[in-house]
N, C-alpha and C positions, 0 to 999 in steps of 0.2 A: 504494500500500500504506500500511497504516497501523498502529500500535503499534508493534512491536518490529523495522520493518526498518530494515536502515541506511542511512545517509545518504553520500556517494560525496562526497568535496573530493581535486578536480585536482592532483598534486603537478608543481612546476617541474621542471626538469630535473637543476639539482643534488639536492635531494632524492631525486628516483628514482634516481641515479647513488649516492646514496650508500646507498639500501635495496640497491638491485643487491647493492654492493661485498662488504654485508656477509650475503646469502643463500648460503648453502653449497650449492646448485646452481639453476639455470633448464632450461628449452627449448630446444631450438637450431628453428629451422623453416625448411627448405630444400625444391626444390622438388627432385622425382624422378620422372622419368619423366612432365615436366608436369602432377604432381599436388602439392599441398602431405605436406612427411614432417615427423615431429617427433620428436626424441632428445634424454631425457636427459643431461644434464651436469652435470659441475661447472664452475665458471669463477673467475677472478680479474678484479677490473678495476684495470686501471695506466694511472693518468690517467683520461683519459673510452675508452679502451679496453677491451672485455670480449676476454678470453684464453681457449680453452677448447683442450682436446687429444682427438682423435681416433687411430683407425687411417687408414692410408693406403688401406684396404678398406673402408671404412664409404661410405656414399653421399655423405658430406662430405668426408672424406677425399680421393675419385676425382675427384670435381668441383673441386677446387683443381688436383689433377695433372695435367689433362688437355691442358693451355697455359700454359707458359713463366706466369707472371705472371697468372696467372685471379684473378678478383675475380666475387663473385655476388652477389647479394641476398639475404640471410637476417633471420630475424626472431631476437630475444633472450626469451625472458620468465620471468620468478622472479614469486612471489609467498611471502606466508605469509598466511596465511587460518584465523581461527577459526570452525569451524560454529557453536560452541556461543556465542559474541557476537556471532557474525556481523559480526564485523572485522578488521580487517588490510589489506593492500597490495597491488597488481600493478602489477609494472613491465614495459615492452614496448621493445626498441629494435629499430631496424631500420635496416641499412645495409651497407656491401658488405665481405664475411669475405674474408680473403685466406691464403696458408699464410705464418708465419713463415721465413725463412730465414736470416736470419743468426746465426750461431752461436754468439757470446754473448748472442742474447736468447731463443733456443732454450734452449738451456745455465740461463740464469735462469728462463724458464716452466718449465722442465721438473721445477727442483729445487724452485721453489715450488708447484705444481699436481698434488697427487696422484692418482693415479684411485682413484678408488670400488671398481672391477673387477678383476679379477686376467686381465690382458691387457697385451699391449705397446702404448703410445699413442703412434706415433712420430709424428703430427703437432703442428704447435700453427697454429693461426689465432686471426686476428684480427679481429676484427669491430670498425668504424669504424662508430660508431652515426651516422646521419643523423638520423633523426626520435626521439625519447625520449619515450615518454608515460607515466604514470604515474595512480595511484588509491589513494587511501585510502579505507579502510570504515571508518564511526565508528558502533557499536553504537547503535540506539534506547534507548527511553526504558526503565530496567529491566535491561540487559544491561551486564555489568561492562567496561571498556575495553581494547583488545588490548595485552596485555605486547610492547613489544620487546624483541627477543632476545637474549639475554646476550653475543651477540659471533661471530664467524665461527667460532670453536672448541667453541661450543655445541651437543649435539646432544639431542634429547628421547628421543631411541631410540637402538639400540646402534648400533653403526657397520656397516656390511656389508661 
């Protein structure tokens, strides 16, 4: 392509840990029923940990419950993306989600990770990123640069 598309440069791993950190929600992508699913989240990350909370009825939820100590494979991904300069970021982790249990760091997810929904979210997992990869969109020639975002408290739209 040529004119105005954008140009795509690799971000390392602390860098996509730190766009991660501060998106007010990602993907979760797990599998069900031997088919890839994906939902909606919001998350925290603490340390190179991403935190998100579920129901114990959700398909992620069931699959942590189902075995003393279960661990699975899931993917992570946030982005922010402007059509209109055709730039911005995508971050992807992927590594094995487990359910939080102990109950001071339950107790600290809990009070810091609000849900979006008006629902009970008694899980929290943890996702222990293995692989991290990341992407930045740098607008062509003629297209204004992507703003980053005023901060994890920022929202462009009203809250739901």
């Amino acid at each position: 392509m040529t004119g105005r598309a954008a140009t795509i440069v690799e971000l390392g791993r602390a860098e996509a840990m730190r766009l991660l950190a501060g998106a007010d929600f990602g993907r979760v992508v797990f599998t069900k029923d031997a088919l890839p699913a994906i939902r909606p989240v919001n998350h925290l990350v603490d340390g190179d940990t991403v935190i998100i909370r579920t129901r114990l009825a959700t398909e992620v939820g069931r699959a942590l419950h189902t075995r003393p100590r279960a661990e699975f494979v899931v993917a992570y991904e946030a982005d922010e993306i402007d059509g209109l300069t055709r730039s911005g970021w995508s971050v992807v982790v992927t590594g094995l989600a487990r359910a939080v249990t102990d109950p001071r760091l339950v107790a600290a997810y809990t009070a810091r990770l609000r849900p979006w929904v008006n629902t009970d979210l008694d899980t929290v997992i943890a996702i222990e990123p293995t692989i991290v990869t990341g992407i930045r969109l740098r607008p062509g020639p003629g297209l204004p640069e992507f703003a980053e975002p005023r901060g994890k408290d920022h929202h462009p739209w009203p809250q739901i």
